[in-house]
N, C-alpha and C positions, 0 to 999 in steps of 0.2 A: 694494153696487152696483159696488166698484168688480172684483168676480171675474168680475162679467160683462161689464163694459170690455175685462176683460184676455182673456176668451174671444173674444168677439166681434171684437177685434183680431187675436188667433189663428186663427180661421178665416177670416178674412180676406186674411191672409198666405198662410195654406196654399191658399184655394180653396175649404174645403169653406164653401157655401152656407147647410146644412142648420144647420150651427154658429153662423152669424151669424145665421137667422131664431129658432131656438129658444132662442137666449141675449139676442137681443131684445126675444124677444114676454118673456121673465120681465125681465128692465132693463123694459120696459113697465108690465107688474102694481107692481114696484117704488116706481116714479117717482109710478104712482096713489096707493101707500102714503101716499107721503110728502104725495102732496098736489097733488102738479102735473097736473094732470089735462090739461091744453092740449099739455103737454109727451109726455105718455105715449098721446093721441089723436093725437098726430101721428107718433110712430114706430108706432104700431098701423096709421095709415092707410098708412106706406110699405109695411110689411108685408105688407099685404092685395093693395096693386097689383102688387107682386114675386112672391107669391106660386104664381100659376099660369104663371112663369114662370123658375119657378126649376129651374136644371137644378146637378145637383152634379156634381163631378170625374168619378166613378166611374162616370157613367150614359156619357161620352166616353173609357169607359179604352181600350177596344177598338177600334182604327179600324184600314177596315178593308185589307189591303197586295196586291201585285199578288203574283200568286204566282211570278211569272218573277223580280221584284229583289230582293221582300222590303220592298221603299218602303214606306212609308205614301200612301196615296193620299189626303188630307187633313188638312189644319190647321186648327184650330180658335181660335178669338177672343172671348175672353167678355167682353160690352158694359164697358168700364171705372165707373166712377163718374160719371167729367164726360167730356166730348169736346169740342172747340172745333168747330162747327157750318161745314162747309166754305163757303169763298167763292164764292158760285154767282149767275147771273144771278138777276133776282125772276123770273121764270117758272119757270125750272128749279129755283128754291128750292120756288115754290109747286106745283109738279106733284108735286115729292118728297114735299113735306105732306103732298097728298091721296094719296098713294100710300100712307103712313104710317098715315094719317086711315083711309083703308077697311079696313085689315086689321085695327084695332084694333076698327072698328065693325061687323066681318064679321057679327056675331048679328044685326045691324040688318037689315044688308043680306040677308041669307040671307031673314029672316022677312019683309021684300019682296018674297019668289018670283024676288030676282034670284042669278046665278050668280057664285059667288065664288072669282076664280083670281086669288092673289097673285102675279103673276108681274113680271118687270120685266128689261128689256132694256136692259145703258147702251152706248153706243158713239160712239167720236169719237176721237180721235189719244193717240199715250203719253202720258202724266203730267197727264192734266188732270182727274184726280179719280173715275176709275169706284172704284177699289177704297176711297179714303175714302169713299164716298155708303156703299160697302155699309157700311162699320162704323160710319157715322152712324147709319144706318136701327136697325143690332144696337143701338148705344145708346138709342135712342128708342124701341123695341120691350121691348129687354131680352131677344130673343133671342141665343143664341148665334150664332157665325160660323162656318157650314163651310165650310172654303176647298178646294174637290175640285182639287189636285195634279195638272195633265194630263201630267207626267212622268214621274208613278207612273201614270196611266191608261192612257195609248195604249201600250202593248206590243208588240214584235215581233213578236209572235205575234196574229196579227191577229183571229184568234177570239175570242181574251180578253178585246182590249179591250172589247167588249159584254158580257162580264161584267163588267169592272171599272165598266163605267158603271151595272151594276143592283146592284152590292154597294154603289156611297156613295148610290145612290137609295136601298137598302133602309137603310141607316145610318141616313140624316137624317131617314127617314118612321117610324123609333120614338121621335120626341120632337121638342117644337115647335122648330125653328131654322128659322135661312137658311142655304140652299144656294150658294153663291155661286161658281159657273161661271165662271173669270176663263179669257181668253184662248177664248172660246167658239167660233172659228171654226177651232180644230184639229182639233174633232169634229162640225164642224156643217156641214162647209162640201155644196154643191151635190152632188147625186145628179147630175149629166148633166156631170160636170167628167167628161171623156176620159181625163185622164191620171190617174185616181184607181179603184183596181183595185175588183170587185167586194164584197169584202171590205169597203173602206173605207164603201160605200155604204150597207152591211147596221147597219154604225155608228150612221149617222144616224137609220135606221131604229130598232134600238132605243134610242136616246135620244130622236128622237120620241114613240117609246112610254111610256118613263119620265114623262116631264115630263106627259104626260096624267095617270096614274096616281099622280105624287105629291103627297102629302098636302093637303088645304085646312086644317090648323091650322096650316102654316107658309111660309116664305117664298120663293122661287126668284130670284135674281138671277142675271145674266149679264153678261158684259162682252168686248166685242171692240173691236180697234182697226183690224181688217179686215170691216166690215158688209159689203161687197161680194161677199164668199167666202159669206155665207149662207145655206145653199136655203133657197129660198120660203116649204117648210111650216113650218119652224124661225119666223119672223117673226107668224106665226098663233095661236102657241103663248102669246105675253106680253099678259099685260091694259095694261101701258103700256110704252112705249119711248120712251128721253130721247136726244137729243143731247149729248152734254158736248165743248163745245170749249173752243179755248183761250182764256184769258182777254181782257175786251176792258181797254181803259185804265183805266174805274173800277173793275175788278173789281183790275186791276196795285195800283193804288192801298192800296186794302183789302187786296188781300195784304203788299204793303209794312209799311202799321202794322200789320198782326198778325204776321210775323216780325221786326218791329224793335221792340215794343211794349218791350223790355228792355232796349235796346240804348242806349247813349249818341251820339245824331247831329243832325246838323244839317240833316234833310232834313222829319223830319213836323209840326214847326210853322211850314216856310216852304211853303205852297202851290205857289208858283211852281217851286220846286225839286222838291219831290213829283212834278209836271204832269211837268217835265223828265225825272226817271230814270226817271216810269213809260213815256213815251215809247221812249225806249232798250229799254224790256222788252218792247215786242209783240212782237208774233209768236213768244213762246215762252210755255210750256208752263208748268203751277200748279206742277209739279217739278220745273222749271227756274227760276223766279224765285225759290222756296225755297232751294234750290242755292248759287245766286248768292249771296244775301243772305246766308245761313250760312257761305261763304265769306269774306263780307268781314268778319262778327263774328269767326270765328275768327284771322283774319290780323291782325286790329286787338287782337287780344288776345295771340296772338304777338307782335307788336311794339309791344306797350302801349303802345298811341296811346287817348287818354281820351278820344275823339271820333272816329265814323265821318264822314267828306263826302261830299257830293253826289260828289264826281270817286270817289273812293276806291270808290261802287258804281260807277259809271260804266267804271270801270278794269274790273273784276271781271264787269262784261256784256260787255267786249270781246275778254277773255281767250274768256269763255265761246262766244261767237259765235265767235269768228276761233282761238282757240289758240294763238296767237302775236299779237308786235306786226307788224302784216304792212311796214309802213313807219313812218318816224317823221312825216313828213307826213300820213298816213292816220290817226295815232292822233291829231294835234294837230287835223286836222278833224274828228273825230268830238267832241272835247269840245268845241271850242265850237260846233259845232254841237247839243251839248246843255246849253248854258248856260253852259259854263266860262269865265272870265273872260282875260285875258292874262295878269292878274299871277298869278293861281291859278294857271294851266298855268306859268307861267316858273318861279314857288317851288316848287311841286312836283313839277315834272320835270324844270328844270333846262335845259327849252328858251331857245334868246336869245329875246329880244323881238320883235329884225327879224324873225327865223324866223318865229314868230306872224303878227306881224302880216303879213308876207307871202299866208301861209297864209289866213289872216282875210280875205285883202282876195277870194282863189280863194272862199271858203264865200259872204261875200255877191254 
């Protein structure tokens, strides 16, 4: 058994798929050998679910490029093992399910007499989680990820570009994946925009076309940060459309412990202080609080400090926000305006007291 460990590790590293189901399914027969039948029923049942879903290296060696640059006009993402499941409101968690839920029950639903168009539309401001949802969904599915390139698509040459958009539609419609249309309103946007030449129009038009046409064994995702630029017909085209904004306080929160889950600090078993920095963190972005926070693990590890604090992210949001310390009154209001104490701000910045509490006496 153990040559089929060391296979199955091997094609693992390498990609090839085919090598890890076929050196499993015999590690399987083996394991029955011996005896463990519970053990070997359960790598037979992962088997079977991966199965119709399994795409190898070589079936993506080809992809396909613009012929003006030579680009590749797509990237590809093949679902990992685990994924950590994005921090999302419960609504937007449970729309995603069902979004999940019907495509895996598409046979269900088809033999209902209802019409079945995997489609899905995300949009809402940068960094707050459209391109993680797609590679959640790729993990949950076990689809792969095609990421269509609009830098390798949109061409100069403005004819081609409507080829390029039926070459990565013809691409992703020979095998089950997600298509996953990031920045979607570079080629989507409005047929009666004035300033957008004839050509541009005829665009929309065939990717209109496309998106009818392709495949129901797989998946279409889209993502813009400018819904507003849309044409109309474009909006018609997705079976669901989610919102993703920016995080609210509990959601701050929950991101907080899952990028400091590792981290040495004195912020996730005091509540209070939790409540405090995630305040500091509204109104920015699920890739901006990341940002942040990895910022201030990394700087605490530069200057091997064995303890992150509350001020120390608090510092590290202000940098971010402002990019400078804009005043040194404005930085002393802002921490204890988020809970900083006097003797904390005086030890660790080195401010006088008087100063403080002057300052203190302006905040309340």
């Amino acid at each position: 058994m153990y040559t089929e460990i060391v296979k199955i590790i091997e094609g693992g590293i390498l990609g090839d798929k085919e090598k890890v189901y076929n050196y499993a399914k015999v590690l399987a027969e083996n394991i029955e050998k011996e005896g463990d039948i519970s053990l070997s029923n359960r790598i037979r049942s992962v088997l079977d679910s991966k199965k119709t879903r399994m795409v190898s290296l070589d079936q993506f060696s080809t992809k396909p490029v613009d012929t003006e640059s030579r680009m590749d006009m797509v990237d590809i993402f093949y679902p990992p093992i685990s994924f950590e499941k994005p921090v999302l409101q419960n609504f937007i968690e449970n729309e995603i399910t069902e979004f999940i839920d019907s495509y895996q029950k598409r046979d269900e639903i088809l033999s209902a007499g209802v019409e079945m168009v995997s489609s899905l539309l995300l949009y809402g401001p940068p960094g707050c989680g459209k391109t993680t949802v797609a590679k959640y969904i790729s993990f949950k599915t076990g689809l792969p990820l095609v990421t269509a390139r609009l830098d390798g698509l949109v061409s100069s040459l403005l004819g081609s570009t409507s080829k390029n958009i039926r070459k990565i539609f013809d691409f992703a419609s020979k095998r089950e994946c997600i298509l996953f249309l990031d920045e979607f309103d570079v080629v989507a946007k409005l047929r009666d925009d004035k300033h957008e030449l004839g050509e541009l129009k005829r665009v929309v038009n065939s990717l209109i076309q496309n998106i009818d046409d392709f495949s129901e064994n797989s998946i279409l995702i889209a993502a813009t940060n400018h819904h507003e630029l849309l044409d109309p017909a474009i909006w018609r085209r997705f079976s669901k459309i989610i919102t993703l904004d920016k995080p609210n306080k509990e959601d701050i929160m929950l991101l907080i412990k899952n990028f400091m889950k590792n981290a040495n600090c004195n912020i996730l078993d005091n509540e209070k202080k939790l409540e405090q920095v995630a305040s500091a963190f509204e109104g920015m972005s699920h890739a901006d609080v990341k940002t942040v926070i990895n910022n201030s693990i990394k700087k605490s590890i530069i200057n091997k400090k064995e303890i992150i604090n509350n001020w120390d992210l608090l510092q590290e949001i202000y940098l971010y926000k402002n990019h400078k310390i804009i005043s040194e009154n404005d930085f002393i209001k802002y921490l204890l305006q988020h809970g900083i104490t006097h003797k904390e701000v005086n030890e660790n910045y080195n401010f006088s007291l008087r100063k403080i509490r002057d300052i203190s006496k302006m905040v309340e």
